[in-house]
Backbone as a chain_set.jsonl record, in Angstrom:
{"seq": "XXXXXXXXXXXXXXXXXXXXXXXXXXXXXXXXXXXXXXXXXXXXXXXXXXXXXXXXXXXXXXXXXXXXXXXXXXXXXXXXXXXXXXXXXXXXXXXXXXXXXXXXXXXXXXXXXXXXXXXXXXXXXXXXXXXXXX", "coords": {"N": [[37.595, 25.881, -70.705], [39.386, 26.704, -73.634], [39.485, 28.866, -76.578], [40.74, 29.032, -79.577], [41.65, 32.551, -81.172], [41.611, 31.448, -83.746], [39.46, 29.295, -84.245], [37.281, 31.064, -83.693], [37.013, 32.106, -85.666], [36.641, 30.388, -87.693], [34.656, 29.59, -86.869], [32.959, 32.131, -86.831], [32.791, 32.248, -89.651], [31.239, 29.827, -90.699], [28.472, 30.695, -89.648], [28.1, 33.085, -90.477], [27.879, 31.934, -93.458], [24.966, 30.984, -93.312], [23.902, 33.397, -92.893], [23.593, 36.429, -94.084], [24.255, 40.138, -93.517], [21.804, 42.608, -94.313], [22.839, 45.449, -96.541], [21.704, 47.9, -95.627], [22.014, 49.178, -92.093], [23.21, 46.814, -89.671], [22.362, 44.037, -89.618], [20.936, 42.591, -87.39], [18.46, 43.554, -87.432], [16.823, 41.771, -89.205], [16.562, 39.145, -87.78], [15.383, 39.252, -85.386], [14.006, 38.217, -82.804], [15.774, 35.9, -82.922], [18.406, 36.639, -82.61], [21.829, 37.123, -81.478], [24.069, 39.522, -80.173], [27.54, 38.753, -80.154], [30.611, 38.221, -77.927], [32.544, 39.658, -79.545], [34.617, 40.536, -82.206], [34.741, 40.442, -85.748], [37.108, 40.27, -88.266], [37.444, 42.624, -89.426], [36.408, 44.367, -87.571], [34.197, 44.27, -87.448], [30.664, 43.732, -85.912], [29.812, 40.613, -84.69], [27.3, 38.189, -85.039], [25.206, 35.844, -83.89], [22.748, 33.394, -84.611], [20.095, 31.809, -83.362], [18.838, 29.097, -80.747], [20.355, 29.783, -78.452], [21.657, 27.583, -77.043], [23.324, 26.489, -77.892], [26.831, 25.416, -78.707], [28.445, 27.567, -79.593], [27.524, 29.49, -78.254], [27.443, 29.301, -75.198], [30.231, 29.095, -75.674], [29.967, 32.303, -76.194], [29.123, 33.471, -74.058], [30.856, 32.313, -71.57], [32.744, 33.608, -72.068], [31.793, 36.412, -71.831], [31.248, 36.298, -69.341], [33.791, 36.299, -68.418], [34.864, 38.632, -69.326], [33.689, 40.488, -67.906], [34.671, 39.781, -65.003], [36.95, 40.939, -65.73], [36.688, 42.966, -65.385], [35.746, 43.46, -63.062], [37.738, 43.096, -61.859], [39.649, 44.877, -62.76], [38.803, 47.324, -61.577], [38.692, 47.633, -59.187], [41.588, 47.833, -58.82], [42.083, 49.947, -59.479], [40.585, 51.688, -58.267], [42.923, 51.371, -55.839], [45.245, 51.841, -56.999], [44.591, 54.858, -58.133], [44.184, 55.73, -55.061], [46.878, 56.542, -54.607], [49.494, 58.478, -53.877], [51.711, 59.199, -55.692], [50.965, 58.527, -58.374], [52.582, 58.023, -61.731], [51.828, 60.081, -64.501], [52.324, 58.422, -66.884], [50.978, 55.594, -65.898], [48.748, 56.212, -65.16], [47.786, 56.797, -68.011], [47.827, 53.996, -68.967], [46.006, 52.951, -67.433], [43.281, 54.81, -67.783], [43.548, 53.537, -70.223], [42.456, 50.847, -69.682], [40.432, 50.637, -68.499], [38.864, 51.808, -70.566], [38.701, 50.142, -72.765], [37.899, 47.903, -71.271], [35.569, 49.052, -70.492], [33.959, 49.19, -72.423], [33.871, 46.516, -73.284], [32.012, 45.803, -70.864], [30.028, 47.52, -72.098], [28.686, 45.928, -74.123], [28.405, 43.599, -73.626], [25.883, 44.306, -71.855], [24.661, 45.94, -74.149], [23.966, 43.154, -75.501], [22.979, 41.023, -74.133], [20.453, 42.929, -72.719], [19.415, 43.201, -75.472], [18.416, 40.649, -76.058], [16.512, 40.315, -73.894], [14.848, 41.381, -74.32], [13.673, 40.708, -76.616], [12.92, 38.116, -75.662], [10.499, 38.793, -74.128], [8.565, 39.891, -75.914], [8.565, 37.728, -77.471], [7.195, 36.433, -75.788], [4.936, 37.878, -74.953], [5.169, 39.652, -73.311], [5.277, 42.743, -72.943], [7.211, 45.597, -71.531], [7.885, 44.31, -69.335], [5.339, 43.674, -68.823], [2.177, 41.873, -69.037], [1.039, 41.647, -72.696]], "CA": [[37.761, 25.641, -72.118], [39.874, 28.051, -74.007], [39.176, 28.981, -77.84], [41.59, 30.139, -80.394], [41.227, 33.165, -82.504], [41.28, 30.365, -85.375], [38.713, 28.916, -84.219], [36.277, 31.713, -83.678], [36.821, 33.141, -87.215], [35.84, 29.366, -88.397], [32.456, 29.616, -86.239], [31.92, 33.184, -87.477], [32.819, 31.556, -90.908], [30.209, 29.152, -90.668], [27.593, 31.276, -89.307], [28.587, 33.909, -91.993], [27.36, 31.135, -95.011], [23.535, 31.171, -93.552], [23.14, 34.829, -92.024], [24.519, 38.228, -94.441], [23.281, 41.084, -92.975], [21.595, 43.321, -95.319], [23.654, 46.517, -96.8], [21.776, 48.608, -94.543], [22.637, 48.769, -90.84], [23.901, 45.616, -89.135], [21.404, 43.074, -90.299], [20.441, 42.075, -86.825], [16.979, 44.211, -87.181], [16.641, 40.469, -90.109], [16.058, 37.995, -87.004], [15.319, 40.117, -83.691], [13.952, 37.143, -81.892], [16.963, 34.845, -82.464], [19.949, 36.902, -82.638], [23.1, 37.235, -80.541], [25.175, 40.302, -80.114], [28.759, 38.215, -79.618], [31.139, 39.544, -77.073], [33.768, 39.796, -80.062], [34.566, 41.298, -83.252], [35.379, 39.965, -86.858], [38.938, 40.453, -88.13], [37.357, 44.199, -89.732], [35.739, 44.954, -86.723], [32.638, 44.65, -87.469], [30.207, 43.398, -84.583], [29.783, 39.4, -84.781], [25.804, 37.891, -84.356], [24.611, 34.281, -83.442], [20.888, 32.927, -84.734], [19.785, 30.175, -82.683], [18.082, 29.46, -79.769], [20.648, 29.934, -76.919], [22.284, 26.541, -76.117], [24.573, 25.554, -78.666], [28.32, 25.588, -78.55], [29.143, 29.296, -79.468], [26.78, 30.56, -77.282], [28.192, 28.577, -74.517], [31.485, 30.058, -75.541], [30.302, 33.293, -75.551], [28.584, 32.967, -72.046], [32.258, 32.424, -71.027], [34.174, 35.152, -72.611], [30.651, 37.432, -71.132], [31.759, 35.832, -67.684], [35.248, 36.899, -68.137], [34.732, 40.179, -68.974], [32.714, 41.073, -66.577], [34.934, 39.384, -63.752], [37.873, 41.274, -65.47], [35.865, 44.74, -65.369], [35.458, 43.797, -61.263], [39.41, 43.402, -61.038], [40.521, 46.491, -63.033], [37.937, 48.694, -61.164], [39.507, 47.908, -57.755], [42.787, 47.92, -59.157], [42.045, 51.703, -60.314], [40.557, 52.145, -56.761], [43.837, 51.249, -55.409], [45.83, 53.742, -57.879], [44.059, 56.329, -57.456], [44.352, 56.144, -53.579], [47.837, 56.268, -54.216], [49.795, 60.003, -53.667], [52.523, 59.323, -56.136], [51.254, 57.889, -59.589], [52.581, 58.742, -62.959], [50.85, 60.242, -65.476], [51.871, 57.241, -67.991], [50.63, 55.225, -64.88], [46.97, 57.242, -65.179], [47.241, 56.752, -69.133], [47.71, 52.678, -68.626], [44.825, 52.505, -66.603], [42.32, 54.672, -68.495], [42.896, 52.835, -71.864], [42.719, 49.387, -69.71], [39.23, 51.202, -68.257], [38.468, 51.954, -71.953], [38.891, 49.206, -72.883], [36.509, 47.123, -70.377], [33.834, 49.749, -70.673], [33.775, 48.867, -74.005], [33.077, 45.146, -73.435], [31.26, 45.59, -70.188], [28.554, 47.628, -72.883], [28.879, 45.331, -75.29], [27.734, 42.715, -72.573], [24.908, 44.645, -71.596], [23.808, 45.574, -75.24], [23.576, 41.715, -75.98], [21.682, 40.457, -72.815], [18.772, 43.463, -73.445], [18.718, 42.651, -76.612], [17.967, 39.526, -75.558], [15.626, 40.238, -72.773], [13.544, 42.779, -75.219], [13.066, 39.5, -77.538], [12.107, 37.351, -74.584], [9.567, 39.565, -73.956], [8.484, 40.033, -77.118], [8.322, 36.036, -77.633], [6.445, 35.943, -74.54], [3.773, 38.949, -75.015], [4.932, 41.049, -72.565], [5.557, 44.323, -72.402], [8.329, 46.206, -70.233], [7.807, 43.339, -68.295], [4.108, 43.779, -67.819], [1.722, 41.282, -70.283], [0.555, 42.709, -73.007]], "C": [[38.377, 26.886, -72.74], [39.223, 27.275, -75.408], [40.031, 29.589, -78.401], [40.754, 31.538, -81.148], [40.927, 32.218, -83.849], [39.784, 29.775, -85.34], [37.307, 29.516, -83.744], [36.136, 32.42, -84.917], [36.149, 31.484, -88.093], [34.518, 29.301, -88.301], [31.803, 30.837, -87.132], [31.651, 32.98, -89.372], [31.478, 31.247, -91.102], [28.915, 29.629, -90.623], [27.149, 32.279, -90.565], [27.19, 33.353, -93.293], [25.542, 30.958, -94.608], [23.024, 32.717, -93.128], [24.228, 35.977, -92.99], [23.278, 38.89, -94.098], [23.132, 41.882, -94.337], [22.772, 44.791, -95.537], [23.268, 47.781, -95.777], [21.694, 48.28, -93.111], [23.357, 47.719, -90.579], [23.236, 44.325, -89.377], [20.709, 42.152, -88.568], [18.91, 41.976, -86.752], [16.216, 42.764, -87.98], [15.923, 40.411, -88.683], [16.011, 39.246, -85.813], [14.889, 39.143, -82.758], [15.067, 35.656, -81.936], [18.35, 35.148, -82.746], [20.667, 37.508, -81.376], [23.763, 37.89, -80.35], [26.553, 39.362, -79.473], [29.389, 39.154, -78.821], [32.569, 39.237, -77.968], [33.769, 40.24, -81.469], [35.079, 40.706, -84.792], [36.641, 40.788, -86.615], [38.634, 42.116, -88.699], [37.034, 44.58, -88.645], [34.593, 44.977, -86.456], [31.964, 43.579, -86.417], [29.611, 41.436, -85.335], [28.234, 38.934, -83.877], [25.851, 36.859, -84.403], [23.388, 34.174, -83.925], [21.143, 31.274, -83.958], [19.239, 30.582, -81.694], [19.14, 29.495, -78.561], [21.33, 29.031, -76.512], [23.204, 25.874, -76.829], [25.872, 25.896, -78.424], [28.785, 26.765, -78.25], [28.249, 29.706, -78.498], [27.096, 30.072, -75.489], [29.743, 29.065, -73.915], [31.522, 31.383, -75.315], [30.365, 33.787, -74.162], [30.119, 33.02, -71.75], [33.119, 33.472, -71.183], [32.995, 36.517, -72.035], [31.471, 37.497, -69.959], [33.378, 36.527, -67.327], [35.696, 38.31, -68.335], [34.342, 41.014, -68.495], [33.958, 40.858, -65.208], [36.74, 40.367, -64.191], [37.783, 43.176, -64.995], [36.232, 44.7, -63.696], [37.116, 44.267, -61.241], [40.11, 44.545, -61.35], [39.848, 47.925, -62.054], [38.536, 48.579, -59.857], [41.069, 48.181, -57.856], [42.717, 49.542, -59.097], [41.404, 52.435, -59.063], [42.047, 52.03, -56.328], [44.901, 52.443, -55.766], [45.272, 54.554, -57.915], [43.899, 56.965, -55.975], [46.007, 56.642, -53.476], [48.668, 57.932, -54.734], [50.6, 60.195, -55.29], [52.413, 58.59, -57.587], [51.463, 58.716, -60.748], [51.631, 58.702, -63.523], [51.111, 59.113, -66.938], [51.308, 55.665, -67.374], [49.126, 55.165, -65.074], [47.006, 56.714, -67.186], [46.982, 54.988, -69.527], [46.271, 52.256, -68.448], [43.531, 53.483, -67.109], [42.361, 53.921, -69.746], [42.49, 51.434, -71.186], [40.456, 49.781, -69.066], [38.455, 51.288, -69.477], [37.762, 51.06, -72.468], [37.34, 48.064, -71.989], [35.26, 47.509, -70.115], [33.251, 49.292, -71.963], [32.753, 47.675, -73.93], [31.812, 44.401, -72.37], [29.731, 45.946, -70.856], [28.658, 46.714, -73.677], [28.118, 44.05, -74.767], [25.878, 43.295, -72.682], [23.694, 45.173, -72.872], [23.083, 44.209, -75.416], [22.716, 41.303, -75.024], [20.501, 41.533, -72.71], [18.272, 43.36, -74.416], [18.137, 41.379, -76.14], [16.758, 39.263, -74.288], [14.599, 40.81, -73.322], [13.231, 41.179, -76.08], [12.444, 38.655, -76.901], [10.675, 37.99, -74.219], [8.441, 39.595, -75.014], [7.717, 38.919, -77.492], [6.924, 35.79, -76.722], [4.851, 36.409, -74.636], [3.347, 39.569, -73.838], [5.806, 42.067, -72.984], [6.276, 45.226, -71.564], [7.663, 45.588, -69.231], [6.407, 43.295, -67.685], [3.487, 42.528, -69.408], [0.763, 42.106, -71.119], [-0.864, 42.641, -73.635]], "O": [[37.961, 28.002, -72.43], [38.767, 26.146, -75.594], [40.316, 30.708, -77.974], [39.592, 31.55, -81.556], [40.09, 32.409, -84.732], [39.047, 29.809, -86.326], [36.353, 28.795, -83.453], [35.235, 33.226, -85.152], [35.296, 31.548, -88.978], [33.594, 29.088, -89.086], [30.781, 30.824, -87.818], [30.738, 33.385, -90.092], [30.639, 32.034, -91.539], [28.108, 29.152, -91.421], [26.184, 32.223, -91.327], [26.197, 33.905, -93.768], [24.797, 30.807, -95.576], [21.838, 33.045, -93.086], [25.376, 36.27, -92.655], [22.076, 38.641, -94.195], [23.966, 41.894, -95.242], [23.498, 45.067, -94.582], [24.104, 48.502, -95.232], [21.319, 47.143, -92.822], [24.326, 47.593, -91.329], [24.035, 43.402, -89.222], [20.045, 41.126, -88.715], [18.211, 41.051, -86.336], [15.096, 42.492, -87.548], [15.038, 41.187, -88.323], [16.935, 40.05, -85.687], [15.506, 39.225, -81.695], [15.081, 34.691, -81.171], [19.249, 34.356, -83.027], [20.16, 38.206, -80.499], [24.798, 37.251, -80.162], [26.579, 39.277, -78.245], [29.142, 40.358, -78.761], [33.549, 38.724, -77.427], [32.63, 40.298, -81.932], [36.296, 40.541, -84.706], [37.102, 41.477, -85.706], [39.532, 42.918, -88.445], [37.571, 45.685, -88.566], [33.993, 45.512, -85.523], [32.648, 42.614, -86.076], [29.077, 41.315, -86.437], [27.976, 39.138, -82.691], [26.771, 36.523, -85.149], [22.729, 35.151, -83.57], [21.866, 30.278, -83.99], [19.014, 31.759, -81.409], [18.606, 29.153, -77.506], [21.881, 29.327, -75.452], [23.796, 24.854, -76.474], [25.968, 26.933, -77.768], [29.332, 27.138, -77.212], [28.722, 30.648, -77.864], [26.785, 30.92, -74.652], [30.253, 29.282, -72.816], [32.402, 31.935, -74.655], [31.233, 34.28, -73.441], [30.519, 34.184, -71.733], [33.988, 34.001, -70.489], [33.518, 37.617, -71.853], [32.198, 38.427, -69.609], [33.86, 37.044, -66.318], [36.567, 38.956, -67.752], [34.592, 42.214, -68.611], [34.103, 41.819, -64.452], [37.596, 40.499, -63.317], [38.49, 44.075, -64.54], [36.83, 45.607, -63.116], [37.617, 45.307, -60.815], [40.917, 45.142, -60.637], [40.276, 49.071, -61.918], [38.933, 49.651, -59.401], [41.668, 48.737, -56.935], [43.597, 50.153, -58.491], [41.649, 53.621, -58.842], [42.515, 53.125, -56.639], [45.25, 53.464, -55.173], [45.962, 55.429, -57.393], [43.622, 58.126, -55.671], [46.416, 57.085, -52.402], [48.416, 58.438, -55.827], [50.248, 61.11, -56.034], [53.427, 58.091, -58.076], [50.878, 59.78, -60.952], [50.712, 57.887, -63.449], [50.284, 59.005, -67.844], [51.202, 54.7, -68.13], [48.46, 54.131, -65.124], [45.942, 56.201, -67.533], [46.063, 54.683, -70.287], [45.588, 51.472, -69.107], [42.482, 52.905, -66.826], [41.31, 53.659, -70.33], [42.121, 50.633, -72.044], [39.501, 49.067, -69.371], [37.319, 50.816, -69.432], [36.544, 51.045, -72.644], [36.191, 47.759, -72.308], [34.261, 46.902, -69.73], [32.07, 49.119, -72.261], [31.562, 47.608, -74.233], [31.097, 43.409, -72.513], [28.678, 45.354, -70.618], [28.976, 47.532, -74.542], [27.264, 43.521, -75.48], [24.963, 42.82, -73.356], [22.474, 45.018, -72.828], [21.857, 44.108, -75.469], [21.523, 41.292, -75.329], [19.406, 40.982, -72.598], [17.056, 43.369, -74.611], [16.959, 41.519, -75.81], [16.297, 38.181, -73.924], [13.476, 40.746, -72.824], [12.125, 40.724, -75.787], [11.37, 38.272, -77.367], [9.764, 37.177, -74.064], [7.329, 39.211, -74.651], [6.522, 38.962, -77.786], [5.924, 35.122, -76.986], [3.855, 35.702, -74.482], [2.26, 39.904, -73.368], [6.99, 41.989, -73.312], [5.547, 45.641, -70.663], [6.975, 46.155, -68.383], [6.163, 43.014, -66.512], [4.11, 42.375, -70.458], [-0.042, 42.936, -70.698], [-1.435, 43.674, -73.982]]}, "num_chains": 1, "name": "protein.A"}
């Protein structure tokens, strides 16, 4: 399934009209047991959240765009094994390949923010404790 940009600024639209975050921080600290770090960014930049429980559409979609940035993290990191084995690369060669590194570190944390957040609320929900009950 692909998704436009159009049609992820309509979702965050939508989402938008029941969830403003408060003026201070990011407004996730609001819901902590049903929010979503997205793996994408409004059109300012600013970091894009989900409320719900987990199985609806966007979250579905993000799950996918998670999946793909993860599987593109695997291919640039062997890629960058490869160039770097290699005697003779330029240095605008080397500057390519850290911003494309940059770049995927970025969204590989961005991943891993959202799924502990999400595992700290499970927890939480549950009444355990760094995984012990509490």
């Amino acid at each position: 399934m692909v998704i436009s940009p159009d049609e992820v600024d309509d979702v965050n639209d939508d989402i938008a009209k029941h969830f403003e975050p408060s003026s201070e921080g990011d407004g996730a600290l609001e819901h902590p047991d049903s929010v979503r770090l997205l793996p994408w960014s409004n059109g300012d930049g600013n970091p894009c959240y989900l409320l719900g429980d987990g199985t609806g559409y966007v979250s579905r979609v993000a799950d996918e765009i998670e999946s793909l940035q993860l599987e593109m993290a695997d291919d640039l990191t062997g890629h960058a094994d490869d160039l770097l084995g290699c005697q003779r690369v330029s240095n605008r060669e080397l500057r390519f390949l850290a911003r494309g590194l940059t770049d995927s570190l970025r969204d590989v944390r961005r991943v891993a923010d959202s799924r502990g957040a999400r595992l700290r609320a499970a927890e939480r929900s549950s009444g355990c404790v760094d995984g012990r009950e509490a």
